[in-house]
C-alpha positions as CSV (number, residue, x, y, z in Angstrom):
1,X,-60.4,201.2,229.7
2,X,-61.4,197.5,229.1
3,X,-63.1,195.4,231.7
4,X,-61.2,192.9,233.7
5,X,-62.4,189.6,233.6
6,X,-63.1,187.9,237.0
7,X,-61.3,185.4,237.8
8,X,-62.7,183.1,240.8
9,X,-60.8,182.6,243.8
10,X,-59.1,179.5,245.1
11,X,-61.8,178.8,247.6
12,X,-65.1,179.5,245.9
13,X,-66.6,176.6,244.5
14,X,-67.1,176.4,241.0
15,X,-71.2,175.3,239.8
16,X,-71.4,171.9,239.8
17,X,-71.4,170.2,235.9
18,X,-73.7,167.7,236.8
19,X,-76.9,169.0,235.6
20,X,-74.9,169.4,232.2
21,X,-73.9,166.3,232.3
22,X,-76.4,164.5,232.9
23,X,-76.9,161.4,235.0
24,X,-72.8,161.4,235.1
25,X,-71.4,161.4,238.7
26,X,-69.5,164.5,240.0
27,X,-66.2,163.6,241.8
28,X,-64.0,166.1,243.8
29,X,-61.0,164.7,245.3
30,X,-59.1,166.9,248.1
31,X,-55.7,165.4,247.3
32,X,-55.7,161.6,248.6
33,X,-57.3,162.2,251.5
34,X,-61.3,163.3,250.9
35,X,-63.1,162.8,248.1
36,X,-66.9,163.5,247.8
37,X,-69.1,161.4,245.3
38,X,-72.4,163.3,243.9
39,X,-74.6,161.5,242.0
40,X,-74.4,158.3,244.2
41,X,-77.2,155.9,244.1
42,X,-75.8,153.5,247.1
43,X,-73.0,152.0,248.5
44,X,-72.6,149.0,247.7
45,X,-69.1,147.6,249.7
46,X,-67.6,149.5,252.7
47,X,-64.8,148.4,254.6
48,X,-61.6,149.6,255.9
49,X,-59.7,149.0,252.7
50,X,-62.4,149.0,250.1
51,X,-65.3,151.2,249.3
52,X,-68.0,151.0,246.2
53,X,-70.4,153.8,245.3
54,X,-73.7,152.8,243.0
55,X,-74.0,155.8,240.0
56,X,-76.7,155.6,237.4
57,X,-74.1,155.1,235.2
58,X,-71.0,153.1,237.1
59,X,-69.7,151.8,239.9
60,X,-66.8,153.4,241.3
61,X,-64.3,151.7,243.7
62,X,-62.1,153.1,245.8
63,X,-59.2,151.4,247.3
64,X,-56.6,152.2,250.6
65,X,-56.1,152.4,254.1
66,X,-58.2,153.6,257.3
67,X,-61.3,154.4,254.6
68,X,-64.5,155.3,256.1
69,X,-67.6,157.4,255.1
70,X,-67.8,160.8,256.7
71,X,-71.2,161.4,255.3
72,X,-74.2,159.7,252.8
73,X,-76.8,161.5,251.8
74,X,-79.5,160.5,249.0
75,X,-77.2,161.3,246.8
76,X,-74.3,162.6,247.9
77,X,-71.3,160.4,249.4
78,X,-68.4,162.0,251.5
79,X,-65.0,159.3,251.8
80,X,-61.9,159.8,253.9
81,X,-59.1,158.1,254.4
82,X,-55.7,157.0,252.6
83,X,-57.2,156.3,248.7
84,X,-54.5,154.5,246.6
85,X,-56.5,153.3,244.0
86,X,-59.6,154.5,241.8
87,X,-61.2,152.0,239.7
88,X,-64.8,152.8,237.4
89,X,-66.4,149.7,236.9
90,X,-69.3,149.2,233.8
């Protein structure tokens, strides 16, 4: 009988790509309402309506409503909030 191949599950977490990728950030998104930033270098706007995140290699800015940061770590940056927009800036 052949071996079934295993399938993850809805909630495990797959292995992050970032150390294949490189220096590239990692972004999950949890619909429009969390999204969690690795590979952040620093924030460089936060208000209500607008936040930027430093990367080695962008800047990402995110745009809504009621935005605020849930948690920063050295490199790790945790938004919630109504996003409406996602812009990468070079």
């Amino acid at each position: 009988m052949p071996k079934k191949k295993r399938i993850a599950d809805r909630n495990e977490r797959l292995p992050s790509p970032m150390f294949d990728m490189g220096t590239m950030p990692y972004i999950e998104m949890l619909g429009n309402r969390r999204i969690t930033v690795e590979g952040s270098t620093g924030v460089l706007l936060y208000d209500s309506e607008s936040i930027k995140i430093n990367t080695c290699k962008t800047v990402i800015s995110f745009c809504g409503r009621g935005m605020t940061l849930k948690c920063i770590s050295s490199s790790c940056v945790e938004i919630e909030g109504f996003v409406t927009d996602i812009n990468f800036l070079s």
